[in-house]
C-alpha positions as CSV (number, residue, x, y, z in Angstrom):
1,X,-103.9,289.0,-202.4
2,X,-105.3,287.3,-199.2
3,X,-102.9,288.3,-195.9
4,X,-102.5,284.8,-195.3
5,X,-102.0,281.8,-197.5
6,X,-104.6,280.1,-199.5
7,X,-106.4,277.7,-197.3
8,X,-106.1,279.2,-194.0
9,X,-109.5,278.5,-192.2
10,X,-112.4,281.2,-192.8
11,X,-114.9,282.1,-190.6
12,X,-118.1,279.5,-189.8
13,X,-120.7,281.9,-188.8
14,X,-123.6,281.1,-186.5
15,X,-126.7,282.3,-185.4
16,X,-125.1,285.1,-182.6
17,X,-122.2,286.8,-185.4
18,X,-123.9,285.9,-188.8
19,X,-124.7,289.5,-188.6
20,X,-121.2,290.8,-188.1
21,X,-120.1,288.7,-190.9
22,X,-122.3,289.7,-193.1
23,X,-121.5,293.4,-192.6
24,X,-117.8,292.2,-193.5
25,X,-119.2,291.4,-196.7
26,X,-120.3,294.4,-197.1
27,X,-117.0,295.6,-196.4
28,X,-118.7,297.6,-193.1
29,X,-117.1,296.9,-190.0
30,X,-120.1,296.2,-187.5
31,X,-120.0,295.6,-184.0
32,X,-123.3,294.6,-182.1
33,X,-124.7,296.6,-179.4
34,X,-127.6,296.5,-176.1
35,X,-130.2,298.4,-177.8
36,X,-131.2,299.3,-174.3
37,X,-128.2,300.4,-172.8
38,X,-126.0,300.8,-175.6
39,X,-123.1,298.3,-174.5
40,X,-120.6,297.6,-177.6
41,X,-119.7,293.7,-177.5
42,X,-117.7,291.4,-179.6
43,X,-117.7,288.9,-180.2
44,X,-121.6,288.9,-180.3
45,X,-123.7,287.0,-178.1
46,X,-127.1,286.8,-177.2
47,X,-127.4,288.5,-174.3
48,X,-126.0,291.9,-173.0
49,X,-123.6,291.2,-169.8
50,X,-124.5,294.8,-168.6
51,X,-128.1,294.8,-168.8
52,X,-129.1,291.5,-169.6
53,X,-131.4,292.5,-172.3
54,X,-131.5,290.2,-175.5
55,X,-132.3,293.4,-177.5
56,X,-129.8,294.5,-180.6
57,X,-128.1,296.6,-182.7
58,X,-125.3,296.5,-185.1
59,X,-123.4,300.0,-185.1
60,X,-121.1,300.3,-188.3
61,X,-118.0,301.8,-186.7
62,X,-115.2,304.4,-187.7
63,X,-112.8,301.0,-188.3
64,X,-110.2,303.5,-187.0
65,X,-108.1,301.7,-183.5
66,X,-105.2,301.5,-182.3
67,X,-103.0,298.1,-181.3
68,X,-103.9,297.3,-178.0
69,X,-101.5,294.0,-177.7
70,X,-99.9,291.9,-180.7
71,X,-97.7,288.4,-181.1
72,X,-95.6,287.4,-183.9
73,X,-96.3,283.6,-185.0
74,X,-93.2,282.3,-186.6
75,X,-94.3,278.6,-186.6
76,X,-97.5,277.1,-188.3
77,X,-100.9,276.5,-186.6
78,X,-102.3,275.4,-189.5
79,X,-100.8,273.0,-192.6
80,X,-101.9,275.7,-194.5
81,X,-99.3,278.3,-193.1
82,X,-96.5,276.2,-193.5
83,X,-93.8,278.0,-195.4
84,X,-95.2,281.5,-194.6
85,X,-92.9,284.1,-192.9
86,X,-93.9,285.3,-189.8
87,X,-97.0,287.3,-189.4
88,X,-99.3,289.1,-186.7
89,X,-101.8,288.4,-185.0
90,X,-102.9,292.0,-183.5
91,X,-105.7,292.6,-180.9
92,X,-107.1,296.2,-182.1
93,X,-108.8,298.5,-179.4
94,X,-111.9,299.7,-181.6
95,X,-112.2,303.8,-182.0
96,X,-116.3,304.1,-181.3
97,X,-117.3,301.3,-180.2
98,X,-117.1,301.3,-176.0
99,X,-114.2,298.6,-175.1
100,X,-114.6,296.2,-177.7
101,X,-111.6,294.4,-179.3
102,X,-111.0,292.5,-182.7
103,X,-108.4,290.1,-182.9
104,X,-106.8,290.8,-186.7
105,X,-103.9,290.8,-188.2
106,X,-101.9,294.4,-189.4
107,X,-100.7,293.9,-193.0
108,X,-98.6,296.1,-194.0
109,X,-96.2,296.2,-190.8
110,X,-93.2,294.5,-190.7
111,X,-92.7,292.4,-187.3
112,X,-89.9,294.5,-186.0
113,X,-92.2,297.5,-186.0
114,X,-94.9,296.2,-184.5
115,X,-96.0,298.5,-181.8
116,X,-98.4,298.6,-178.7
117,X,-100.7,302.0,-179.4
118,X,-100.1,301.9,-183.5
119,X,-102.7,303.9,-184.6
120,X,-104.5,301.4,-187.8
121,X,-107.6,301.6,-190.0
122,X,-109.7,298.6,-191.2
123,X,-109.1,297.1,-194.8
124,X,-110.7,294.4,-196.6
125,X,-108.9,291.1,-197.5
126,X,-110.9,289.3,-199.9
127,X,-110.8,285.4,-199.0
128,X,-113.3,284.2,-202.1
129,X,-116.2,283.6,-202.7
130,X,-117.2,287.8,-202.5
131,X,-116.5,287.1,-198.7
132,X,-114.0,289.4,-196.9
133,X,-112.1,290.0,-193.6
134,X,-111.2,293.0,-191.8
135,X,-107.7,293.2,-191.0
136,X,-105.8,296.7,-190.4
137,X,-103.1,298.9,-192.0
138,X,-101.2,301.5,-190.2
139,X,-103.2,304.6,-190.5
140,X,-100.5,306.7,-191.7
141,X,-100.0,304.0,-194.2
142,X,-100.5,304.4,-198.0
């Protein structure tokens, strides 16, 4: 079962983070990197702000973080979310890979324990279509 409700918007990839989407459907958590200087960035782009070199890499990471910064929605942005309780929307500090942050969601936390520095580990929400999304579980979770 999906984290969010049945017609929530899924990803449109384009040309920069086909790649990291693609991973995801794999079930590998990706994150693109300078293959000069070896700068993690997310989300991808075509060009590495340290360097400036268009050369890259996709480095599968440990999908181990912790919760740099979170907000509770308890009002729809979407039709489809109407009716569903509040959920997260997390911003996870990625173990491995330099400074880069994934915005996600942590499923299996309530919204009253919520915490800045949880310690989470990726898991894979299937959204149809053999397609998946990374979202996170606390890592002392089951």
């Amino acid at each position: 079962m999906s984290y969010l409700p049945e017609g929530t918007p899924v990803p449109s990839p384009g040309p920069d983070d086909a790649p990291f989407w693609d991973a995801c459907d794999r079930q590998e958590l990706r994150i693109q990197c300078c293959a000069d200087c070896g700068t993690f960035r997310h989300p991808p782009i075509p060009v590495c702000a340290a360097c400036r070199s268009t050369k890259s890499t996709w480095a599968r990471t440990s999908g181990t973080g912790t919760v740099f910064s979170y907000t509770v929605a308890h009002h729809p942005t979407h039709p489809a979310l109407h009716g569903a309780p509040p959920y997260n929307i997390a911003v996870i500090h990625l173990d491995g890979a330099g400074d880069v942050r994934l915005v996600s969601n942590v499923v299996d936390v309530p919204p009253d324990e919520m915490r800045i520095g949880m310690r989470v580990i990726v898991v894979w929400d299937a959204i149809g279509d053999g397609h998946f999304l990374p979202r996170f579980r606390r890592e002392d979770g089951p």
